[in-house]
C-alpha positions as CSV (number, residue, x, y, z in Angstrom):
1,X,0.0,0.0,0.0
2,X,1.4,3.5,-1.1
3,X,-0.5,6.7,0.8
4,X,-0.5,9.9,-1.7
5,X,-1.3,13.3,0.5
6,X,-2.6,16.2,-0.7
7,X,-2.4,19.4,1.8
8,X,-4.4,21.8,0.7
9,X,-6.1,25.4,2.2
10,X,-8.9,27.3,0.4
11,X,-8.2,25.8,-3.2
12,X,-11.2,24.4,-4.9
13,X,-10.2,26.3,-8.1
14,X,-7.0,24.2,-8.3
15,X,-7.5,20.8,-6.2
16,X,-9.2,19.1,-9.1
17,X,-6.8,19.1,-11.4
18,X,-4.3,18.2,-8.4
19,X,-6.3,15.1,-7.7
20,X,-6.8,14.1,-12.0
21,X,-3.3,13.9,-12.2
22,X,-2.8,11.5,-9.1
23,X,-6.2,9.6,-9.8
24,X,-4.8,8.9,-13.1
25,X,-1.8,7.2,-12.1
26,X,-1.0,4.1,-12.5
27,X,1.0,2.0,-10.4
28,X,1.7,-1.7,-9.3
29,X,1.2,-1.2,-6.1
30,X,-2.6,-0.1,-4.4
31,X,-2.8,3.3,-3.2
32,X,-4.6,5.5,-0.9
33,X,-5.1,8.9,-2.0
34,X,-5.6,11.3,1.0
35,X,-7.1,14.9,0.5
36,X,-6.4,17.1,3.8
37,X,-7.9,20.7,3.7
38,X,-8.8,22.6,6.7
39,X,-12.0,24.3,4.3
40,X,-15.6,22.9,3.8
41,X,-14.7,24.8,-0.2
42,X,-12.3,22.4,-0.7
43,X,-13.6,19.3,0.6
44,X,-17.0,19.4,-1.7
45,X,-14.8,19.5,-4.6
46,X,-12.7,16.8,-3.4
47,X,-15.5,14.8,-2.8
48,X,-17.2,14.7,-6.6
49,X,-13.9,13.3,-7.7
50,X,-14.4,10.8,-4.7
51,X,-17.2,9.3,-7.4
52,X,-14.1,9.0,-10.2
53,X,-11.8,7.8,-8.2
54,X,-12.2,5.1,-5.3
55,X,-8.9,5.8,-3.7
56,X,-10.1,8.7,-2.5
57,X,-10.4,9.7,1.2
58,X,-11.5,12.9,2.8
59,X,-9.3,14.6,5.7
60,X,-10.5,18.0,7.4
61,X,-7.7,18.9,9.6
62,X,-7.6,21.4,11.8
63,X,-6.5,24.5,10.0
64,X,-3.4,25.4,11.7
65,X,-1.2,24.4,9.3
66,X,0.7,22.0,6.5
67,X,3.1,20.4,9.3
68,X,0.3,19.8,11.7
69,X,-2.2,18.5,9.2
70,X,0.9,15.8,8.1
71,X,1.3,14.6,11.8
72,X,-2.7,14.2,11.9
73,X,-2.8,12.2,9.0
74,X,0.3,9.9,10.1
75,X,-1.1,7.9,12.4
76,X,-4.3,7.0,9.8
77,X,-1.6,6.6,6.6
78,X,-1.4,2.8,5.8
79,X,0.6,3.7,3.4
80,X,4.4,1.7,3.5
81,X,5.5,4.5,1.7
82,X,4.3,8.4,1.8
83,X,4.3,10.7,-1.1
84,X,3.7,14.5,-0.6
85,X,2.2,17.6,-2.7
86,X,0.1,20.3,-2.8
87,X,-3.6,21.5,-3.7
88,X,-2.3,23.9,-6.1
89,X,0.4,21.4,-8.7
90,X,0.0,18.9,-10.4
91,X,2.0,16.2,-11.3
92,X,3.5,14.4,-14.6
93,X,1.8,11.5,-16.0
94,X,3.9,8.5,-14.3
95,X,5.2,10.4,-11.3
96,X,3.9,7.7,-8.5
97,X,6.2,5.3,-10.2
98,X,9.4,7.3,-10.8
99,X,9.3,8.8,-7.2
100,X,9.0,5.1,-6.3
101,X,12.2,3.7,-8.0
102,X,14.4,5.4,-5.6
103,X,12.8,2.9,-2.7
104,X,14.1,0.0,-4.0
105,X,17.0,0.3,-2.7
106,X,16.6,0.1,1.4
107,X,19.0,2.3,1.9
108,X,16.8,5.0,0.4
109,X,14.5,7.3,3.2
110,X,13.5,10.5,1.1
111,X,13.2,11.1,-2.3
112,X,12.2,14.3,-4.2
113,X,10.6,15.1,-8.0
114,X,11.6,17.8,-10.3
115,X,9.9,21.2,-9.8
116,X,9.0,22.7,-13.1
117,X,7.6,26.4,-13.5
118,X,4.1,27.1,-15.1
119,X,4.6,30.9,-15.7
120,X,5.8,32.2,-18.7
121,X,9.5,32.9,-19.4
122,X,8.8,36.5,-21.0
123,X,8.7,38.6,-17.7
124,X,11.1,39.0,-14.7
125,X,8.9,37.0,-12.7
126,X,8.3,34.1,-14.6
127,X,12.0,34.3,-16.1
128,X,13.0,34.4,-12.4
129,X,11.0,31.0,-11.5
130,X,12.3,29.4,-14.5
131,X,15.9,30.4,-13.5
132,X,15.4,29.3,-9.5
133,X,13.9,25.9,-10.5
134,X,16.9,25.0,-13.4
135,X,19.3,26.0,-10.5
136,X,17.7,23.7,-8.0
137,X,17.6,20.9,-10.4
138,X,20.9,21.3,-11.3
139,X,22.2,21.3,-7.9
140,X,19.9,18.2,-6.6
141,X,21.0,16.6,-9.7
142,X,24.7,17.3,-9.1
143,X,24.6,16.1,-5.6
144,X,22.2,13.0,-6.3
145,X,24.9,11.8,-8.5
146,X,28.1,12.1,-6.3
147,X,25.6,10.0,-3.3
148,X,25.5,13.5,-1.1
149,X,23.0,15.0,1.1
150,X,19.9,17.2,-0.2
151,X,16.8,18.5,0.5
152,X,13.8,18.2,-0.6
153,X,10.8,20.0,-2.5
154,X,7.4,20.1,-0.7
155,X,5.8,20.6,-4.0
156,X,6.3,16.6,-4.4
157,X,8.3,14.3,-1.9
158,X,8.2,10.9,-0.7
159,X,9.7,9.2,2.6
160,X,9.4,5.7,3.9
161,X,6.3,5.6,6.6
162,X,7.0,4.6,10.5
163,X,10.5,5.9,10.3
164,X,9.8,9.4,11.3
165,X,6.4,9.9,13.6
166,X,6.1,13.3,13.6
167,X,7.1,16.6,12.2
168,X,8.5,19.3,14.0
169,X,6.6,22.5,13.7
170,X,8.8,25.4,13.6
171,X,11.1,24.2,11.1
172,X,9.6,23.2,7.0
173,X,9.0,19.6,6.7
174,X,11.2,19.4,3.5
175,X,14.2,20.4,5.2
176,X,14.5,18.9,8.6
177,X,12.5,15.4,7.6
178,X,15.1,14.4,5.1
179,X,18.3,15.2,8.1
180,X,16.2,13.5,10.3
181,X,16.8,10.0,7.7
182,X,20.3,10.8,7.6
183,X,20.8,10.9,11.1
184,X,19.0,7.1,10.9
185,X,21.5,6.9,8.3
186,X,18.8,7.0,5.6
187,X,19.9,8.4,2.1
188,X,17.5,11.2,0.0
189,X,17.7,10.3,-3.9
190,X,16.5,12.8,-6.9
191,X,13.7,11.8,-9.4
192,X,14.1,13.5,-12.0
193,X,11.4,12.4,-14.1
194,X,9.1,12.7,-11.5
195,X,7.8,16.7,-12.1
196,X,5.8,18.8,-10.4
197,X,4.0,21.7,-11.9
198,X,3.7,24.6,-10.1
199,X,2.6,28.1,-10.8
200,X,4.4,31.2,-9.1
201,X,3.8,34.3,-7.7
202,X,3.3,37.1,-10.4
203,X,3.9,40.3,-8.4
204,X,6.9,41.2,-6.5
205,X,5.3,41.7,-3.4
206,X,3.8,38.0,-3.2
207,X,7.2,37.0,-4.4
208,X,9.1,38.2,-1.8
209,X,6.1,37.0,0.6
210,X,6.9,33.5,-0.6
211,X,10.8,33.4,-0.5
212,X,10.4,35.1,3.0
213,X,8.7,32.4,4.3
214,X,10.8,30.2,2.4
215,X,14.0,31.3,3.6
216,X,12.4,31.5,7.6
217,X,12.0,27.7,7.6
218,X,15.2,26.9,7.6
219,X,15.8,29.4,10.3
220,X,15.1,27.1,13.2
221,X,17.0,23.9,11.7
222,X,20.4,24.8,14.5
223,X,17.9,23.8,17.1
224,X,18.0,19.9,15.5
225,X,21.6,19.2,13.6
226,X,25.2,20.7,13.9
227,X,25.2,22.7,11.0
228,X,28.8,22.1,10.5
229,X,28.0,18.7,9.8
230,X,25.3,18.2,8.0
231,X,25.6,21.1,4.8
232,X,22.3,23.6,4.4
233,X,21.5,23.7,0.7
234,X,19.8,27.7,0.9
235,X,21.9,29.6,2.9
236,X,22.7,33.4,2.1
237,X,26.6,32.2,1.5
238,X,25.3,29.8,-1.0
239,X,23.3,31.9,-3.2
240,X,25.8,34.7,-3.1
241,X,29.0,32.6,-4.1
242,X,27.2,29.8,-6.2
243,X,25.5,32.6,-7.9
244,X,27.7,32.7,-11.2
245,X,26.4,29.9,-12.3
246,X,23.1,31.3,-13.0
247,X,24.1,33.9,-15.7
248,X,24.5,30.9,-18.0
249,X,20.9,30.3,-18.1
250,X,20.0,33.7,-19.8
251,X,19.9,33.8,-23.5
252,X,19.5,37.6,-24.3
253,X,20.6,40.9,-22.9
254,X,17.0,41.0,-20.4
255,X,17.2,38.1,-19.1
256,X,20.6,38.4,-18.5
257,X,19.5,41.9,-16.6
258,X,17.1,40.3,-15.1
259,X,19.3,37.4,-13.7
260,X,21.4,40.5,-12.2
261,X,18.0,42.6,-10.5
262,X,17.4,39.1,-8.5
263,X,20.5,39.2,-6.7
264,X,19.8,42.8,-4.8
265,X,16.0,41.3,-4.1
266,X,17.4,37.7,-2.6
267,X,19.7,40.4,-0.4
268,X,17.3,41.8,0.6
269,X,14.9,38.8,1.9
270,X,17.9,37.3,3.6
271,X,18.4,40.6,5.5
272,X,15.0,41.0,6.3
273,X,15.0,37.7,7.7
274,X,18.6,38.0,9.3
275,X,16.4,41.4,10.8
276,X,13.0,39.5,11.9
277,X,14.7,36.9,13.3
278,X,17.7,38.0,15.5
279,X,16.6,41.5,16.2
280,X,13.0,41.4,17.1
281,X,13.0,37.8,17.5
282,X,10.1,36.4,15.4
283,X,10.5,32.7,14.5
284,X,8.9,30.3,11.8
285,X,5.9,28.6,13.1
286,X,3.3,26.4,11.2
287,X,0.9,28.2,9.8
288,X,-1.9,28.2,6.5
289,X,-0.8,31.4,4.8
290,X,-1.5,32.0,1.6
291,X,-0.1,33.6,-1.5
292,X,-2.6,34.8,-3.9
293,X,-1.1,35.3,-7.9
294,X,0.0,31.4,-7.2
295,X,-3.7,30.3,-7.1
């Protein structure tokens, strides 16, 4: 048995086609496929696909957040194996069973899919999301292949069920679930060719909402590992020094401009954060908040 989650708040535009590309899937194995949303919205529409797809169960969780709503549906998963995304993707036509693969090996805890961007590439916004998720492929593909540590994407992840319990909540579950394998001395593999569709924010200020967040759950993550052992994939060093590489993925003068305005606006989040977070003390804690142009 394999137990696919959706999380979801307040999208019953978008969960249908979220639950059309799981329901379609395919796989050897029978699956569960779990809808959790804190809204009555989102549940109704969940529950006319219930009529499509038999796998289907409904989950209202409590509404204070993606981590919390994960550790409520734990302990009703039957699932030997958990995969993870959103109300507001979708995934590729055989992503169950690439994401799988990985798991055949024991050794295997985590494994992530590929994150592709829905916006178009012909603003600075949607050039921007192509750029971020090419760099993050490139870098989980990089270190997938030399056997090394890496995170994960909460757009669409998977992890091997009664290993870890329960999620702590003031750190993001993509980050601190996969070091909490490795310190069972688990391994996290990259899929590839399991993708992930996502749409991005399409105005600055949502943008910066989102990599804010982003950036603030990982904040907590010294409270759990020795950072000096275990290597943190976004940190403010990282982007700044491993930043070259992105001004090879522009293929005209504006993007290449582009690629340069993003550096001052990644500053500036990591400041802010740096600011929220050491000087008036305000931590990442679970919580549904939502960023509008992504809907």
């Amino acid at each position: 048995m394999i137990s696919v989650i959706i999380t979801s708040y307040k999208e019953p535009k978008t969960i249908g086609k979220a639950i059309e590309s799981l329901g379609k899937q395919k796989i050897k194995e029978e699956y569960e496929l779990i809808i959790s949303a804190p809204d009555k919205e989102t549940l109704d529409v969940a529950k006319k696909f219930s009529k499509k797809f038999k796998q289907i169960k409904l989950f209202r969780d409590e509404g204070k957040g993606k981590s919390t709503a994960i550790n409520q549906i734990l302990k009703i998963a039957k699932g030997r194996i958990i995969i993870l995304t959103d109300g507001d993707v979708y995934v590729s036509k055989n992503s169950l069973n690439e994401i799988l693969k990985p798991f055949e090996d024991e050794k295997v805890g985590c494994v992530t899919g590929k994150v592709l961007s829905l916006n178009p590439r012909d603003n600075f916004l949607g050039y921007w999301s192509h750029l971020l998720c090419n760099a993050a492929h490139k870098l989980r593909k990089k270190r997938n292949k030399k056997n090394q540590f890496l995170e994960c994407s909460g757009y669409l992840w998977a992890f091997r069920n009664k290993i870890i319990k329960k999620f702590p909540l003031d750190v993001g579950e993509d980050t601190i679930v996969p070091i909490m394998f490795l310190l069972k001395n688990y391994k996290t593999k990259y899929s590839s060719n399991a993708k992930v569709y996502v749409k991005y924010p399409t105005n600055l200020k949502d943008f910066i909402k989102q990599k804010k967040r982003a950036a603030g759950a990982h904040d907590n993550i010294h409270k759990y590992i020795n950072p000096r052992k275990i290597p943190r994939m976004k940190t403010l060093s990282n982007e700044l020094f491993g930043g070259y590489s992105l001004f090879f993925y522009s293929k005209n003068i504006k993007e290449f401009f582009w690629t340069l305005l993003l550096f001052p606006i990644r500053l500036y989040i990591w400041l802010s954060l740096f600011y929220n977070s050491r000087i008036r003390k305000r931590k990442y804690s679970d919580a549904w908040k939502r960023i509008e142009s992504t809907k």
